[in-house]
N, C-alpha and C positions, 0 to 999 in steps of 0.2 A: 481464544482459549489457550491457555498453557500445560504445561507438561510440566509436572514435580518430580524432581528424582532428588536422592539423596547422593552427596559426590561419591560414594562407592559405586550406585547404578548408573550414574554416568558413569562413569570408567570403564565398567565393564559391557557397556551398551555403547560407546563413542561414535564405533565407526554407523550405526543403522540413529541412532541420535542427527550426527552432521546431518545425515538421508533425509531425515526427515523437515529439520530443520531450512535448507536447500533447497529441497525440493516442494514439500507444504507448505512452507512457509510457519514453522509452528514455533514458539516460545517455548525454550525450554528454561526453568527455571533451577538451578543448582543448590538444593540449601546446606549449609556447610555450617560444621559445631563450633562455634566459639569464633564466628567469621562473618561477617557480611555475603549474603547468598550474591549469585552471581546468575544472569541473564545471556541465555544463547540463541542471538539471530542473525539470519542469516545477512551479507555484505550489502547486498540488494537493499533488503529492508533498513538496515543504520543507515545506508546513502540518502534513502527515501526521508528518513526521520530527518536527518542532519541539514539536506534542501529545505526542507518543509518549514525547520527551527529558523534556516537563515531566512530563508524569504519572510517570514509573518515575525519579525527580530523589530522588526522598523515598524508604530503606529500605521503611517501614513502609507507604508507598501501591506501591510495586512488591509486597510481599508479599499484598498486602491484595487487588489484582489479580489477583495467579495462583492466590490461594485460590479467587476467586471465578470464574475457569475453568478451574480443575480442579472445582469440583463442579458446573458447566453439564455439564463432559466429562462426568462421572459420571451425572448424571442425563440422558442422553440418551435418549429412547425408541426402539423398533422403532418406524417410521411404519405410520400404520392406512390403509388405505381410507378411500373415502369412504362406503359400504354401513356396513363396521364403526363409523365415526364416527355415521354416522345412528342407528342398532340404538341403540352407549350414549350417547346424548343423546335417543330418544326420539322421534326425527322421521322414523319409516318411516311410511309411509301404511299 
């Protein structure tokens, strides 16, 4: 979900905006008259977008990706205990 303001309540909201943005991770959205609105997120999340863009850029590397989780998904196991883990490794007293 995003945050609407108009660019006067950003302005006068900036510094608790960045906070939010930073730290929730939230979208805020800037809409501006007679202007193309503008999008504010935080550094984290465009690095994340901009990785994300490159790696799945190439067919053959987006393919090669979701082969390779879909058979992480595939090989998931039921979790053991930690008793059961000890028993098959051998490190019960």
């Amino acid at each position: 979900m995003s945050i609407n303001l108009s660019y006067s309540q950003a302005r006068q909201n900036l510094a608790s905006l960045l906070d939010e943005v930073s730290l929730n991770k939230e979208i805020v959205i800037i809409n501006r008259k007679n202007a193309e609105n503008v999008a504010m997120i935080s550094e984290s999340e465009l690095a994340g977008i901009l990785e994300t863009n490159h790696l799945l850029r190439s067919p053959k590397n987006a393919q090669r990706l979701l082969r390779a989780l879909l058979k992480v998904q595939e090989e998931i196991e039921i979790p053991q205990s930690v008793d059961d883990l000890k028993k098959e490794f051998g490190l019960e007293k």
